[in-house]
GUGU-848490 format. One record per residue: x, y, z of N, C-alpha, C, O in turn; residue number from 1. Coordinates in steps of 0.02 Angstrom, whole numbers, padded with zeros to 5 digits. Example, Ala and Ser with C-alpha at 12.3 -4.5 7.8 and 13.67 -1.06 7.14 Angstrom:
+--------+--------+--------+--------+--------+--------+--------+--------+--------+--------+--------+--------+-----+
!    n.x !    n.y !    n.z !   ca.x !   ca.y !   ca.z !    c.x !    c.y !    c.z !    o.x !    o.y !    o.z ! seq !
+--------+--------+--------+--------+--------+--------+--------+--------+--------+--------+--------+--------+-----+
!  00660 ! -00284 !  00390 !  00615 ! -00225 !  00390 !  00660 ! -00165 !  00390 !  00712 ! -00166 !  00423 !   1 !
!  00642 ! -00112 !  00354 !  00684 ! -00053 !  00357 !  00645 !  00002 !  00394 !  00670 !  00057 !  00402 !   2 !
+--------+--------+--------+--------+--------+--------+--------+--------+--------+--------+--------+--------+-----+
// end
This chain:
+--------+--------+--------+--------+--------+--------+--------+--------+--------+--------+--------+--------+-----+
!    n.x !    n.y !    n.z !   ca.x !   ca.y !   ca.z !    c.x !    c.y !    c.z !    o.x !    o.y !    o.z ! seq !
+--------+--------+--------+--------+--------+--------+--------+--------+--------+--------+--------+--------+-----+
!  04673 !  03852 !  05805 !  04718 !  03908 !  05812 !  04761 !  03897 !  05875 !  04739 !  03862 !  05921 !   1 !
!  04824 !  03928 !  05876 !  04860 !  03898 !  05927 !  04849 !  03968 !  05989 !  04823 !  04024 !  05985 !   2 !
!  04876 !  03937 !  06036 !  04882 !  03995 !  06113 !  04945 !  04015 !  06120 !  04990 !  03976 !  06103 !   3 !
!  04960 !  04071 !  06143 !  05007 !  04104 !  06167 !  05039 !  04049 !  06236 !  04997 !  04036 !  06279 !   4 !
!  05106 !  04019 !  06244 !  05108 !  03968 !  06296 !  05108 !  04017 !  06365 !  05115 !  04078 !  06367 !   5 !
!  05097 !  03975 !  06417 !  05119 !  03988 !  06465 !  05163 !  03953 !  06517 !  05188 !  03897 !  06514 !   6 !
!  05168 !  04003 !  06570 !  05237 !  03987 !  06604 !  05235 !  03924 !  06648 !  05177 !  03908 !  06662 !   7 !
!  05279 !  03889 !  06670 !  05254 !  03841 !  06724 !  05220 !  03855 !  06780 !  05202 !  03806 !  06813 !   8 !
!  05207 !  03909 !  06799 !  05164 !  03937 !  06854 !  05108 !  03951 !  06823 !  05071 !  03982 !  06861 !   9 !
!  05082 !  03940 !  06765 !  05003 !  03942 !  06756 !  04996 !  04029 !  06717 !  04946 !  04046 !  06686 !  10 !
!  05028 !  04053 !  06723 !  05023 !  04135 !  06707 !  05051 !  04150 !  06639 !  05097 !  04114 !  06617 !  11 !
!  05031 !  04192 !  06611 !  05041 !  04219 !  06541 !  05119 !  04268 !  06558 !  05168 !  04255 !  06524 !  12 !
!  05122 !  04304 !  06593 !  05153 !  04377 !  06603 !  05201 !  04357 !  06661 !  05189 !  04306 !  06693 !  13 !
!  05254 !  04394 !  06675 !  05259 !  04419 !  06746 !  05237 !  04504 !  06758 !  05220 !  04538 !  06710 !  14 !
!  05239 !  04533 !  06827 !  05235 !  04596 !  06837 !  05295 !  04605 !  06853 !  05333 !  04558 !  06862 !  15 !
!  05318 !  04683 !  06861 !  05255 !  04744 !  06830 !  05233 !  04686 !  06730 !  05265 !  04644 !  06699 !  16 !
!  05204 !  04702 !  06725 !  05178 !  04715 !  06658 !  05130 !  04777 !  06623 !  05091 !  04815 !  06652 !  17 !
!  05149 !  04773 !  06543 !  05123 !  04846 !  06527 !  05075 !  04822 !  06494 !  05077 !  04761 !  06483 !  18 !
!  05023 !  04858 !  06470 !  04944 !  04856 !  06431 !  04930 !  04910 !  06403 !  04923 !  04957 !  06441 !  19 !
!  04924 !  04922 !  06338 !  04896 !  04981 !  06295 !  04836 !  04977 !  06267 !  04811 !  04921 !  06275 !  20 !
!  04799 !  05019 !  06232 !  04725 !  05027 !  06200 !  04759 !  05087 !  06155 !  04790 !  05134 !  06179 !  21 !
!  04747 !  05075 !  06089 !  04767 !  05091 !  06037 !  04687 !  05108 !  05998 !  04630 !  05087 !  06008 !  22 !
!  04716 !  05159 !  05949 !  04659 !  05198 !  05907 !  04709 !  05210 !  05842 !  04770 !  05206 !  05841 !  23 !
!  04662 !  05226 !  05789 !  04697 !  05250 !  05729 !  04651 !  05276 !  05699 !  04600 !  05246 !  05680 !  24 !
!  04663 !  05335 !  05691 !  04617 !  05382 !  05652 !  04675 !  05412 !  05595 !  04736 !  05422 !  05597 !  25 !
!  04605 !  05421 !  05530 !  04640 !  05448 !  05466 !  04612 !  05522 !  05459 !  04556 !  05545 !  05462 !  26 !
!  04674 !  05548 !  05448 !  04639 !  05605 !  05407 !  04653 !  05632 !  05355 !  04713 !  05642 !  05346 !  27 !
!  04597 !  05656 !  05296 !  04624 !  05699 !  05245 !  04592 !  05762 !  05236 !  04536 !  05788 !  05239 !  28 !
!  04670 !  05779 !  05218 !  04663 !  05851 !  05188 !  04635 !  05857 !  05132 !  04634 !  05809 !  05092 !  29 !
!  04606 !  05913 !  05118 !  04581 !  05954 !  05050 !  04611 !  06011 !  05037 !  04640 !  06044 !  05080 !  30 !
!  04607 !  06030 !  04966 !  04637 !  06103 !  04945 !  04604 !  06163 !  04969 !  04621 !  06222 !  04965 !  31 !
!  04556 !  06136 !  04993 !  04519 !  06200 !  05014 !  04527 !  06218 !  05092 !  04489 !  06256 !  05121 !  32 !
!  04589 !  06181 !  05125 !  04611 !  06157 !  05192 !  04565 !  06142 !  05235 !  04574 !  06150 !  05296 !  33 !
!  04502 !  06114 !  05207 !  04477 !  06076 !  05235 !  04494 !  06024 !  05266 !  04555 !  06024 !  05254 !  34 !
!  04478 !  05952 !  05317 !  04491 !  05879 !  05319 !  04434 !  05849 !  05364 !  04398 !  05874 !  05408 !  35 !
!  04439 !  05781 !  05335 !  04398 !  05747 !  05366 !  04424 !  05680 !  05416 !  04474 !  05653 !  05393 !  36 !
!  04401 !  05654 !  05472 !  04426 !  05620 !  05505 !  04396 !  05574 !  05521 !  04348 !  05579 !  05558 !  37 !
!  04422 !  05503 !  05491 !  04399 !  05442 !  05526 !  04405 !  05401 !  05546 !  04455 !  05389 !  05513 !  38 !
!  04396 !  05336 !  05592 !  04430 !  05279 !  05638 !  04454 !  05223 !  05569 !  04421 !  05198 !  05523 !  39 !
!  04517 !  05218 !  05585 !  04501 !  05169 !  05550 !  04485 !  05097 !  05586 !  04457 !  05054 !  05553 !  40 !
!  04502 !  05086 !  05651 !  04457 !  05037 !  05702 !  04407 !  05045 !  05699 !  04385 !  05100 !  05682 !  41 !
!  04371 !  04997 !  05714 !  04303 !  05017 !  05748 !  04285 !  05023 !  05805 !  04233 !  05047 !  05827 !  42 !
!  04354 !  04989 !  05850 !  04351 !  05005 !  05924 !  04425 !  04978 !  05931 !  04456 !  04939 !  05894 !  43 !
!  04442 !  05007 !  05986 !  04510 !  05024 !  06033 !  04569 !  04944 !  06012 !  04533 !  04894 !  06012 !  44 !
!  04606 !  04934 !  06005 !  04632 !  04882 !  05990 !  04706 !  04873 !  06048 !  04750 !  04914 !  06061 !  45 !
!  04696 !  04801 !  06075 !  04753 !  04806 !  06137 !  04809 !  04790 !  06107 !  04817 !  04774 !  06048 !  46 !
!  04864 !  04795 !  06170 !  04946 !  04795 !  06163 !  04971 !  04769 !  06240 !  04965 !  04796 !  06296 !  47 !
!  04991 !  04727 !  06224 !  05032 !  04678 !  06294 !  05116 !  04691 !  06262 !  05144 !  04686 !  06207 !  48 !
!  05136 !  04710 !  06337 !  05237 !  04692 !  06328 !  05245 !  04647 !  06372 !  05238 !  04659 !  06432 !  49 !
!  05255 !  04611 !  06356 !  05278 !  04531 !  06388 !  05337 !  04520 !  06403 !  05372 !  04491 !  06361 !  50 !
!  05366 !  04539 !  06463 !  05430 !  04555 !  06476 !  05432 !  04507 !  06541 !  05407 !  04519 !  06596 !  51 !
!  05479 !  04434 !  06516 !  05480 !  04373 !  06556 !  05561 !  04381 !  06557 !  05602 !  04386 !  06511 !  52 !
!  05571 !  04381 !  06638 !  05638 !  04362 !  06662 !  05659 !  04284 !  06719 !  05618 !  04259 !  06757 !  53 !
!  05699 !  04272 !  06714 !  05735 !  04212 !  06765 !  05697 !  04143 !  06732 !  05693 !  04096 !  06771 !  54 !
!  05668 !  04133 !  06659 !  05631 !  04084 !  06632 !  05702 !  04030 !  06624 !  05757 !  04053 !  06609 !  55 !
!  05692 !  03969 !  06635 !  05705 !  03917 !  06650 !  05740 !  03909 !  06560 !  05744 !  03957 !  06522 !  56 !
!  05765 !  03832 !  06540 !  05763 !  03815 !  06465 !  05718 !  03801 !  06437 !  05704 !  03815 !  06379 !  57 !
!  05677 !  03760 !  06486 !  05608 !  03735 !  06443 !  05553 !  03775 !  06436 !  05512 !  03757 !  06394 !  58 !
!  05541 !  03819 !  06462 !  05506 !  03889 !  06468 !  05533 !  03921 !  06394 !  05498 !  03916 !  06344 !  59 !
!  05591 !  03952 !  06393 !  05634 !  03976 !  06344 !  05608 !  03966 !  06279 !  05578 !  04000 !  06239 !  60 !
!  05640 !  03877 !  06284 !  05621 !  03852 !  06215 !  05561 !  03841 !  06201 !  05553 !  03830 !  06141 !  61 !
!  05507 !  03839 !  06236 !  05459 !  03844 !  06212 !  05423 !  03919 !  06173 !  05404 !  03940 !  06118 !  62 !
!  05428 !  03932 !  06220 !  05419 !  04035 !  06198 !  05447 !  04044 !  06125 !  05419 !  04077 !  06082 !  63 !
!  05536 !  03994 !  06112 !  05564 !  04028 !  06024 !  05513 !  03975 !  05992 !  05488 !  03994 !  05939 !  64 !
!  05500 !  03932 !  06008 !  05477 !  03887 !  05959 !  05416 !  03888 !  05946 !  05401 !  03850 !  05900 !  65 !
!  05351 !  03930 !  05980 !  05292 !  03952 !  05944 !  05312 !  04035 !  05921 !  05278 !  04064 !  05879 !  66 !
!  05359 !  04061 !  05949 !  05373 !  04118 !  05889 !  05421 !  04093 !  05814 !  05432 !  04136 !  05771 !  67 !
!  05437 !  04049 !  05808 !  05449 !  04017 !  05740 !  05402 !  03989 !  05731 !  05404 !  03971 !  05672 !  68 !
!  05356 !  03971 !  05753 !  05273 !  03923 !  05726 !  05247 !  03975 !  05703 !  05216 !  03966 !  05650 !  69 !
!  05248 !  04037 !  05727 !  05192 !  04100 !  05704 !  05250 !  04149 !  05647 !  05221 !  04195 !  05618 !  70 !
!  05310 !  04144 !  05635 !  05353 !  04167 !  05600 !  05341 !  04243 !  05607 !  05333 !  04282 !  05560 !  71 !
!  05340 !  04257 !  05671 !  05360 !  04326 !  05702 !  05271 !  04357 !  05676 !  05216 !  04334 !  05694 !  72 !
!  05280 !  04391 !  05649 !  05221 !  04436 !  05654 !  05158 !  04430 !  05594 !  05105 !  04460 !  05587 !  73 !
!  05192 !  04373 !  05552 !  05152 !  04346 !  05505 !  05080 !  04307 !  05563 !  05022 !  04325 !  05568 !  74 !
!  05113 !  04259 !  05593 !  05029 !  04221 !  05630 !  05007 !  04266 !  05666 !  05031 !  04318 !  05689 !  75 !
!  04942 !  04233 !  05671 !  04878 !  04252 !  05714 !  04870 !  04200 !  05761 !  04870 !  04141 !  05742 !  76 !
!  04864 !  04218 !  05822 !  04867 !  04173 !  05890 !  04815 !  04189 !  05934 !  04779 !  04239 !  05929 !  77 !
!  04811 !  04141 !  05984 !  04731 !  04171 !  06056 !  04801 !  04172 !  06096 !  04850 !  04135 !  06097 !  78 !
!  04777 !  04256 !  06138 !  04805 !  04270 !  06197 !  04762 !  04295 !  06241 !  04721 !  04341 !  06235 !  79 !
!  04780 !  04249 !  06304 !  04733 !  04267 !  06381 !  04766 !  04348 !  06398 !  04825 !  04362 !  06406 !  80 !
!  04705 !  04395 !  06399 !  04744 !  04454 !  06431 !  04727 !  04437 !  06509 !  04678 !  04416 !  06539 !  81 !
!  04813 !  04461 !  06534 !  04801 !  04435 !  06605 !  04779 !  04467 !  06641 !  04794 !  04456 !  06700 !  82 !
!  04716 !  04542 !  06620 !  04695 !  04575 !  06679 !  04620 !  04554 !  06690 !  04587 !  04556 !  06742 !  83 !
!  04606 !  04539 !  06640 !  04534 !  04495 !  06622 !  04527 !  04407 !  06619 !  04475 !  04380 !  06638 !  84 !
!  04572 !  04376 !  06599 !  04578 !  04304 !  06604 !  04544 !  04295 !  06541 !  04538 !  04235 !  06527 !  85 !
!  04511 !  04351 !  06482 !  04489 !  04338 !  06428 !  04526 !  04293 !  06384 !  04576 !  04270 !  06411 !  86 !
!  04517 !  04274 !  06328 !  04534 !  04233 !  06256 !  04527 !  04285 !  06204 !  04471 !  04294 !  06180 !  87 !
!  04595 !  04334 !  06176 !  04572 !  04381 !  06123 !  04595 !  04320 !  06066 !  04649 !  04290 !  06066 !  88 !
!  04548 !  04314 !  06028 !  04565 !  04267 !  05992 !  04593 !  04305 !  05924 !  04582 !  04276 !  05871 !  89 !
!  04618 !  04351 !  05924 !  04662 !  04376 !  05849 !  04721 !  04416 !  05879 !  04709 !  04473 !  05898 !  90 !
!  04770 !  04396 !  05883 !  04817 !  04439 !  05915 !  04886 !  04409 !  05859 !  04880 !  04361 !  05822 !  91 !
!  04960 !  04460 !  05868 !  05000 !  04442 !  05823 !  05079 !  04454 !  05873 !  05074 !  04478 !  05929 !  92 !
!  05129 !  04441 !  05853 !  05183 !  04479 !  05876 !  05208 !  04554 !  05838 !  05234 !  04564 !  05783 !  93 !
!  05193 !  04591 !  05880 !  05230 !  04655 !  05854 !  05295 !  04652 !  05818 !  05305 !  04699 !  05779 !  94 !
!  05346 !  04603 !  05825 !  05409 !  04617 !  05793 !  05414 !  04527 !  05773 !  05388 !  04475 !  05792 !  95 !
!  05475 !  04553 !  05716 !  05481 !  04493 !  05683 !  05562 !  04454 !  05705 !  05588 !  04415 !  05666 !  96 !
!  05591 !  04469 !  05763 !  05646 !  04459 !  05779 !  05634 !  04434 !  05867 !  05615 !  04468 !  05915 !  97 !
!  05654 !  04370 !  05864 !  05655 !  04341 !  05931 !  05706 !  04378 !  05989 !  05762 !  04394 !  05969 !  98 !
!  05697 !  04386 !  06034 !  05750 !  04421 !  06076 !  05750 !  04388 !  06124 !  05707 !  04398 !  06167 !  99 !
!  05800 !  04336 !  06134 !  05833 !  04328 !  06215 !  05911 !  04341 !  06254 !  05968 !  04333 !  06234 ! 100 !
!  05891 !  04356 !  06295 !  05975 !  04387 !  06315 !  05967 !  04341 !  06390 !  05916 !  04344 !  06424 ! 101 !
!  06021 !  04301 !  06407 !  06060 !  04249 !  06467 !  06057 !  04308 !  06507 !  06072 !  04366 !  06492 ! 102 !
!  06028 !  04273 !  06578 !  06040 !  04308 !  06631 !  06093 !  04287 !  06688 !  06134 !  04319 !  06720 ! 103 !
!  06076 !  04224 !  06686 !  06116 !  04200 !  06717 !  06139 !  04115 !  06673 !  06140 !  04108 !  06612 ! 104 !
!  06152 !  04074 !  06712 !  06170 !  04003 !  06704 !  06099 !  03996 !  06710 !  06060 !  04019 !  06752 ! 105 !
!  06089 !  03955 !  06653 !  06012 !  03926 !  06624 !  05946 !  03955 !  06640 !  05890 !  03932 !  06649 ! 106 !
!  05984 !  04039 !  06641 !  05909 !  04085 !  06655 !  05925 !  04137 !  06580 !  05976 !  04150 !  06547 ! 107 !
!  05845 !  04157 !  06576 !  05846 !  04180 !  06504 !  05811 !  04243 !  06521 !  05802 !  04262 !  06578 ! 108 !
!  05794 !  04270 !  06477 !  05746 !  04353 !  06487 !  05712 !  04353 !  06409 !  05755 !  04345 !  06365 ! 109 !
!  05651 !  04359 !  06387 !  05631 !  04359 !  06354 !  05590 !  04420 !  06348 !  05549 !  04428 !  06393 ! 110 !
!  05595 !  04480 !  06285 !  05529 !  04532 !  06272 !  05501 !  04534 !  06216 !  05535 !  04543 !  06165 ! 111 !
!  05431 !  04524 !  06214 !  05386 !  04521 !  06160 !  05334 !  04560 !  06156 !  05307 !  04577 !  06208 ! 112 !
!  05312 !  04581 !  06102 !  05267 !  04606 !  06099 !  05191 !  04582 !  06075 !  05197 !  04546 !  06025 ! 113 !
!  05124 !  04589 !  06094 !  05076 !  04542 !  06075 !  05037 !  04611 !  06068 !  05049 !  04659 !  06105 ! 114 !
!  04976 !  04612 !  06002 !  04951 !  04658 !  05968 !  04896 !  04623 !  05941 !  04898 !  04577 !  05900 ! 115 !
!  04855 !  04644 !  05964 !  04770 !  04629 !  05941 !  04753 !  04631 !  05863 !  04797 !  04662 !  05834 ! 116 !
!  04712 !  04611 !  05828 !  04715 !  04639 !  05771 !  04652 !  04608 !  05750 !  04624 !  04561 !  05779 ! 117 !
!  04623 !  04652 !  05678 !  04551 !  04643 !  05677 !  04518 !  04563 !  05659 !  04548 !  04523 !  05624 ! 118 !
!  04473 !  04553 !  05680 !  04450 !  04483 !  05704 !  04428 !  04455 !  05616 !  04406 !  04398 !  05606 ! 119 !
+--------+--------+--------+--------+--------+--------+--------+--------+--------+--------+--------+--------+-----+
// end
C-alpha cells in the first residue's frame, strides 16, 4: 500500500494544521414517532486538512502525482497523523479534484483533504 509523501523537511503537514474526529449516527423514525439510534462507526473516524504553502516543484509534483496514483478519492493510502507519528493505515482523499494555485515563481500552495475510513 502506498504512503501519503512527504515534504523535504521530513514532515507530513505544515502548521497551523486542522484535525477532526468524526461520528455518524443513524436514525429511524417510526409511525408511531418513535426512533431508534445507531453508530454507524464503531469508533470516531479522523480528518486531516493538509494545507501546504511555499512547496517547491518537486514537492508539487510529487503531491499531483500520488493524487493521480490514488485517482482522488477512489484509493486507500497509510497516513502518519502528525500529532501522534502513528501509521493510519486506511485513509482516502476527501475530494476528487487536485487543487493548486502559484504563489509565487516556482512556489505552489496545495489543499487536501485526508479521511480515515473503515479498515
Amino acid at each position: 500500500m502506498s504512503r501519503f509523501p512527504k515534504l523535504k523537511t521530513g514532515a507530513v503537514v505544515q502548521y497551523p494544521a486542522a484535525r477532526a474526529e468524526r461520528y455518524s449516527t443513524e436514525v429511524k423514525k417510526f409511525l408511531d414517532c418513535g426512533e431508534q439510534r445507531y453508530r454507524d462507526f464503531a469508533a470516531a473516524r479522523r480528518r486531516w486538512v493538509v494545507d501546504l504553502q511555499m512547496l517547491d516543484e518537486t514537492e508539487t509534483a510529487r503531491l499531483a502525482r500520488f493524487f493521480d496514483e490514488q485517482q482522488g478519492r477512489l484509493g486507500v493510502f497509510e497516513f502518519e497523523d502528525p500529532w501522534t507519528g502513528t501509521v493510519v493505515t486506511a485513509c482516502r482523499f476527501g475530494e476528487d479534484q487536485f487543487e493548486m494555485r502559484e504563489e509565487s515563481e516556482s512556489r505552489c500552495a496545495v489543499r487536501v483533504t485526508v479521511e480515515e475510513v473503515a479498515a
